[in-house]
Steps between C-alpha positions, in 0.01 A plus 500: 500500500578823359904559476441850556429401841795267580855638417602616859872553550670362869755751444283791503540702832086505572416116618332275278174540672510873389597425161192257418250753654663828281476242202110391545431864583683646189327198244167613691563898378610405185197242458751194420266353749122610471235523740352220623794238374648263749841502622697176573482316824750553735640126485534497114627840464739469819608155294537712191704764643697280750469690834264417809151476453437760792706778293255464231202465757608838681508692170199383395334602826656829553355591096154361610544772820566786219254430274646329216347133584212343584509177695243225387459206736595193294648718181798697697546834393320694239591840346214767642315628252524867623905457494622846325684494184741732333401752267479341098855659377477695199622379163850675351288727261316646797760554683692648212225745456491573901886613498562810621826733440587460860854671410323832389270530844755473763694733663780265622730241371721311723636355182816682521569445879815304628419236744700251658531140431270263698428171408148356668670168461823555687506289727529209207818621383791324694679828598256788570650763610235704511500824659171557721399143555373314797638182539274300632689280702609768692177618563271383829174359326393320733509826744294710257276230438363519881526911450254484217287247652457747807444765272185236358363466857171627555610776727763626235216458216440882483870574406443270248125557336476891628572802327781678620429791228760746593695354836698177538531211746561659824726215626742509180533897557550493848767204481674733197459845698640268829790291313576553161575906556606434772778251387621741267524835759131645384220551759154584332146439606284284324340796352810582296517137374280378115511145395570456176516202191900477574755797430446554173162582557549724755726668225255518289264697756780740571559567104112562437485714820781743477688453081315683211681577184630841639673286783882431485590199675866351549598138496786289574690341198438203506169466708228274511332488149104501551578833723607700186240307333234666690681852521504512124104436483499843674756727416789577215743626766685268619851549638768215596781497735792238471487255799876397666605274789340762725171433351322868280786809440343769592532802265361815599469673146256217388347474841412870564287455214284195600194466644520128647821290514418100522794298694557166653780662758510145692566291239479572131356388245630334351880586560444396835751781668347687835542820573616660769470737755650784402377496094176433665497790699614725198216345304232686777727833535458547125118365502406785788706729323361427125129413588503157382329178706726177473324147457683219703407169390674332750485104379732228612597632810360196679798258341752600772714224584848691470441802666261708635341717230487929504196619678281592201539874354139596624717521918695775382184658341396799746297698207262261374663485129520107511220234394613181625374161261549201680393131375496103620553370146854422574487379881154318444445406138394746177204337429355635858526786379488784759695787596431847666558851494661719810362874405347825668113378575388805275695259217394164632119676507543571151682189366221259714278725251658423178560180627053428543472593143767257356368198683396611883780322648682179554341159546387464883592156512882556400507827703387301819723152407794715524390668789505218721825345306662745672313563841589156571845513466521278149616817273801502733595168533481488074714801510780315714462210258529691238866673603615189576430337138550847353879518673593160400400548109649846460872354668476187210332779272803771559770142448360425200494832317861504608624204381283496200706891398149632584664709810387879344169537679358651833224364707398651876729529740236393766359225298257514248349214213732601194811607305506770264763392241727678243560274201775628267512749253262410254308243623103526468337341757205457330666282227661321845117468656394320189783258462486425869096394464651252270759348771193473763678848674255841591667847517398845490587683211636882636369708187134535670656645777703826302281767368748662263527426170871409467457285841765262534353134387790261722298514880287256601404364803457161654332440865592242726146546659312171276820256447629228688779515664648185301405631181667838535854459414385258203297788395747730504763283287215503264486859464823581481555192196153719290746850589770301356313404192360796415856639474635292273180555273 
């Protein structure tokens, strides 16, 4: 027996069944195993590796029923002589002489860009507090599970093999023109409604459709990172506006000279302050009287479980100058991702343009999944669980950071996933994000978040959203110990 075959790991997430068949098919490619050689039996390699013979059975069949095998009566399994292989690799030298200066052809680095900290493997440190995250057992699986298997019947199979070229799932626009908007004071037809890869891709269509490098656009500072990111592939002039516990100032010098001002009014990002009424309404006085269109990303508004949150800025809007970007990363999970745009239909028809040429449009399946998460009535039965878990770990959360001298930060007044925290006077949280690593603890550094180049290097922020509610207050000790430390070195 080949040991190439036979190293499967138990603590692998994929079951042991899949392991053994993406070993035998990747010793197949690779031509570890040739055409025409025989694999064990079941019995001796089931004996070999130590699980059930009918695990090692099942993979074997399942390869046969791709292709890859070739059962012989009385001989088991053969490899099929018409099995593909990969292509022969080349040797170092021609691959040396194949290189190409890659760094002299394109027009864009992102070498240079600030992003924020996110560990793939956070959930195997022992306090993640990582902002953003779903945590799982918060989340209704086995809900979904039936969702997507609907969305796999055969009279569903259209929304998932078919073409939807420019339009989206009918069901998941109606139920976001008929509940989300609704939920948050806006009333808008389907037609005014584009599905897009989460917010930041709807972001991204906005910036490509109306920012060129004559376009002056003003930010908060801080704001979310990968939105500057993808203003400064566009244009030079870029303006920033401090950010208090009122959420953006407004400043009508800077903003009469502005084409498009980006905000998160409802709950910012990543200070978490809202605004409210009345700077709100001064933001659209000066935008009618200066010509400029707002952007409203409007995320988090869903984590209510202290109070009711604003009505989003897009009620008050009775001139069309606000694009509303809306998402289910943090009320669902990221990875689903999908969000939307709320915009004039002669935008929408425009953006569902751009949108075809980038990649046509969402996957049906997850488009139609969520639609019937939430026709059903599971989206808001996760939302109530979710405030309830939410309000619990932000009271031992808000303790902590008190007892712990961490008391100098602000987080939602109507709920929310996070703190945004002030460290003293010359603390850098990046220095703190590495240490913590080391202790098994996952922060956000702040410096991605400030555009300016004397931004202040003592915020971070730490969510409440992916951590236990035993683990918190430990977590917090632990953070405030590595603040500690650093100021003494």
């Amino acid at each position: 027996m080949k040991a190439i075959l036979f190293q499967l790991d138990p603590t692998l997430p994929a079951s042991l069944q899949s392991q053994l068949r993406e070993k035998v098919v990747n010793a197949i490619l690779s031509r570890a195993l040739q055409p025409g050689e025989r694999l064990p039996s079941s019995r001796n390699l089931s004996k070999h590796l130590n699980v059930a013979r009918n695990t090692v059975t099942l993979a074997y069949q399942a390869l046969a029923d791709d292709g890859y095998l070739i059962p012989r009566p009385r001989s088991g399994y053969v490899v099929n002589e018409d099995a593909p292989a990969y292509p022969p690799r080349l040797s170092n030298e021609a691959a040396e002489s194949q290189r190409i200066d890659w760094q002299g052809r394109l027009l864009y680095s992102g070498k240079d860009l600030k992003f924020v900290r996110k560990p793939l493997n956070w959930r195997e440190y022992d306090y993640p507090f990582s902002y953003g995250q779903a945590d799982f057992n918060l989340f209704s699986h086995s809900e979904w599970r039936d969702c997507a298997r609907q969305a796999l019947g055969a009279r569903d199979f259209g929304a998932l093999a078919g073409d939807y070229s420019y339009h989206d799932d009918p069901i998941l626009l109606d139920y976001i023109a008929s509940h989300s908007l609704p939920q948050r004071g806006i009333y808008m037809e389907p037609d005014n409604v584009l599905v897009t890869l989460g917010a930041q891709n709807a972001l991204y269509l906005i910036a490509e459709l109306l920012v060129s490098s004559e376009t002056t656009v003003v930010l908060e500072e801080p704001c979310y990172p990968d939105l500057r990111n993808i203003l400064a592939q566009r244009t030079s002039k870029i303006r920033q506006l401090p950010v208090d516990e009122h959420g953006l100032v407004p400043d009508e010098e800077v903003l009469s000279k502005c084409d498009f001002l980006f905000i998160t009014p409802s709950h910012q990002c990543p200070t978490t302050a809202t605004m409210p009424v009345e700077r709100r309404k001064q933001l659209l006085e000066l935008a009618d009287k200066h010509d400029f269109i707002i952007i409203e990303d409007d995320y988090e508004f869903e984590m209510n479980f202290l109070a009711s949150p604003l009505p989003a800025l897009k009620t008050l809007d009775e001139k069309g100058r606000v694009i509303y970007v809306g998402s289910f990363s943090k009320s669902l999970f990221p990875g689903l991702r999908l969000g939307y745009l709320g915009a004039p239909r002669q935008f929408i028809a425009e953006a569902r343009s751009l949108r075809h040429l980038m990649f046509r449009h969402p996957p049906g399946h997850s488009q139609r999944t969520a639609a019937y998460f939430m026709a059903l009535g599971h989206y808001s039965s996760q939302m109530r669980k979710l405030r309830k878990a939410f309000a619990a770990r932000r009271k031992i959360m808000a303790s902590a950071l008190q007892e712990y001298g961490l008391g100098n930060s602000t987080a939602a007044h109507f709920g929310g996933t996070s703190f945004w925290i002030e460290g003293p006077q010359g603390l850098d949280s990046d220095q703190l994000a590495d240490l913590l690593i080391e202790k098994s603890v996952v922060i956000e550094p702040g410096t991605p978040f400030f555009g300016s180049k004397d931004a202040p290097t003592n915020f971070f922020r730490i969510a409440y959203s992916s951590i236990s509610e035993e683990k918190i207050a430990e977590g917090v000790r632990i953070i405030s110990t590595a603040m500690a430390e650093l100021a003494r070195n």
